[in-house]
Structures are given as C-alpha cells and as structure tokens.
N, C-alpha and C positions, 0 to 999 in steps of 0.2 A: 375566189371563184365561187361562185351563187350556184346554188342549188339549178334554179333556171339555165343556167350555163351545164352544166353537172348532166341536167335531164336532157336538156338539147342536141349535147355532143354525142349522147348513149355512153360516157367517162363509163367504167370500169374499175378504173386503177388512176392514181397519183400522175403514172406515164401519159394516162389519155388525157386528162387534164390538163398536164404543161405540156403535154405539147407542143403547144405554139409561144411558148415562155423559153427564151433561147438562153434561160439565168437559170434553168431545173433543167437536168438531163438524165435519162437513166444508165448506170453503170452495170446492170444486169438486169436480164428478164427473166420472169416466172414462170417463161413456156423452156425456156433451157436449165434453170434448178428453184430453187423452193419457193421464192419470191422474189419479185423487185428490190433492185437497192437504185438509190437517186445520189446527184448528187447538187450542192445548191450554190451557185460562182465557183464552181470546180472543186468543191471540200463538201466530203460527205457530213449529213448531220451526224452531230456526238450523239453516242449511245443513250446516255443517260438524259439529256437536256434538248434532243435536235427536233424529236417530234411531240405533240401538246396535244389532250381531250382536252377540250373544255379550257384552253390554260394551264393544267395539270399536267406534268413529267408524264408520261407512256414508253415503259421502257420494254421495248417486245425485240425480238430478231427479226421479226418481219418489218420490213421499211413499206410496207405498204397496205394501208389501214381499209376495210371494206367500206367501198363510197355510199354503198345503198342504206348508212348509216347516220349519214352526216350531211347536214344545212346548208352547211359551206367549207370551204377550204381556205386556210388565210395562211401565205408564205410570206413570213417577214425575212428578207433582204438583208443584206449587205448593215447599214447601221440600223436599221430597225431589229436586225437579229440582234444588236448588243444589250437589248431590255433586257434579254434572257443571260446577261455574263456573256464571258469571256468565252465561252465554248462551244460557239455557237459562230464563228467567225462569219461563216457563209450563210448563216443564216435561218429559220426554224419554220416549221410546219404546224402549225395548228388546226385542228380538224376539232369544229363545230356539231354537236350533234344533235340531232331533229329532236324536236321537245314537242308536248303537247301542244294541238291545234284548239285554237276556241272554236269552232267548226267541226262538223263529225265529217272525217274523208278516211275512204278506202279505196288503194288501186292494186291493182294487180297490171307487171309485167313480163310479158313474153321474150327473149330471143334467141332466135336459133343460127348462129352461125355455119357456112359452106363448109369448115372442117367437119360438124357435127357435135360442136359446144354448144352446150343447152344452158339455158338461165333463165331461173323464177324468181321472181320478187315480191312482196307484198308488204302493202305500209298503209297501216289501220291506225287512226286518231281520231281525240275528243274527247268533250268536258261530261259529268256528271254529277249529278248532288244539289240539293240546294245552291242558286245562286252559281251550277257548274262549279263549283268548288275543288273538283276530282279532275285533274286530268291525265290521257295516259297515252302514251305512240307504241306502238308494236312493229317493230322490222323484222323480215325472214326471208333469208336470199339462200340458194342454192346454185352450183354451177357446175356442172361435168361433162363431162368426153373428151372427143379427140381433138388437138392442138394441130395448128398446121406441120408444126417439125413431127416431122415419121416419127411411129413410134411414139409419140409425146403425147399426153393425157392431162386432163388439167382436173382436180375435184377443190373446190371449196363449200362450207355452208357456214350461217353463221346468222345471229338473230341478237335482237336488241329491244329492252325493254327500258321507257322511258315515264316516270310516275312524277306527279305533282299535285300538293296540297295549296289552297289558298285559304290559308289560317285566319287571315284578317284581309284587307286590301293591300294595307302594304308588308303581313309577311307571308311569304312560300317555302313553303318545305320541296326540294327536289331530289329526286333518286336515280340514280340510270343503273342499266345492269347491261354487258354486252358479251 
C-alpha cells in the first residue's frame, strides 16, 4: 500500500488500510482496549517475526504501527510470507519508513473527527551540504479525545526522526530514530 494510497484514504491505522483486503482483518480495536491486533488468512502474525521496519524484526505489543511514519506498507501473503520462515504461516507486515526527500517539503495536517478526536501531523524533509549530501525527515503526530464508544478516549503521540549521509555516490550512511 503506497504512501498516495495511505494519504488518499486519510489510513490511520493497519485496519484503515486493509480494509478492503478481505486476506487482513482486525481481531480487536483500539477504541475498545489498548491497540489493534489483525490477523492475516485467519492466523495472527508471530510475535517475534510477523511484523518488519525496514525488513528488520519489530517486536512491540502493539500490532499496529503509526502510519504517519511510513512510505508504505508491504503485506507478504500466504507463500511470500515464507521468505520470512516458518512462522509466519499467514503471512508478514512490513512497514517502509519515509527517508529523506532530495526536495525541501513541509506539510502540516489537520483532522477533527464528529466524536471530538483531534489529530496533527507534520512531516518536514530535505538535503543539505555540499552537493546535498545531508539528508533528514522529521515526523510528529499527535491524537486525543473522545471515541465514539461512551466513555471511550483515545491519546496517542509519537515522532520520528530519519538522517542520512552521502559519503561517496555510491555509499550512505542511514539512521532512523522513532
């Protein structure tokens, strides 16, 4: 799932996303306890191996990772889950995250949901140095209030910082912090 896909739908969460992917379905929501959990051809991902930054293991309790984070979303399937072993039957989530832009872009987003959920976003990139040789992305999202279930309150925040060196042409040094 592309970024443009991501930004179109106004995604949220993993759930907004598949949505219309009838092979991801969610088995709990984050408006009834702490977060989303999915599951992917009816088997949740493995703990250890089901969800991937970058390619890289991300072993959190929370099954659902902040999209305002991330490039893309890439769900390998049924045999394409088996790149990843045996533990992965149904399949693995990989979550892409936004890297420096050769381009200086800043946006800021707004939105206010009819419960009274609020959410800010901002996502600042671009090169610097000789030759742009520095680059760097900055993500900061915030979200709170009320959920449509009575009673029900939602707060997340959380920000992400993405650096990269162009030592030569062909090597890069790259760092993320989230």
């Amino acid at each position: 799932f592309s970024q443009d896909y991501i930004e179109n739908t106004q995604a949220r969460s993993i759930s907004d996303v598949t949505k219309f992917d009838a092979a991801v379905s969610l088995s709990a929501s984050n408006f009834l306890g702490e977060n989303n959990s999915f599951n992917i051809r009816g088997i949740t991902p493995d703990f250890d191996t089901g969800q991937k930054i970058d390619g890289l293991n991300l072993r959190s309790r929370a099954k659902d990772f902040p999209l305002e984070h991330v490039e893309r979303v890439e769900i390998l399937k049924g045999a394409g889950g088996f790149l990843y072993g045996f533990g992965a039957p149904g399949g693995i989530i990989n979550y892409v995250l936004k890297r420096p832009t050769d381009e200086f872009t800043a946006s800021l987003n707004t939105q206010v949901m009819d419960s009274g959920l609020f959410l800010v976003h901002g996502d600042v990139g671009g090169r610097w140095g000789p030759d742009d040789q520095f680059g760097f992305r900055v993500n900061a999202v915030r979200e709170a209030g009320d959920t449509y279930i009575e009673d029900g309150s939602s707060y997340r925040k959380s920000a992400s910082i993405a650096l990269d060196w162009r030592i030569t042409p062909d090597l890069l040094w790259q760092g993320n912090a989230l």
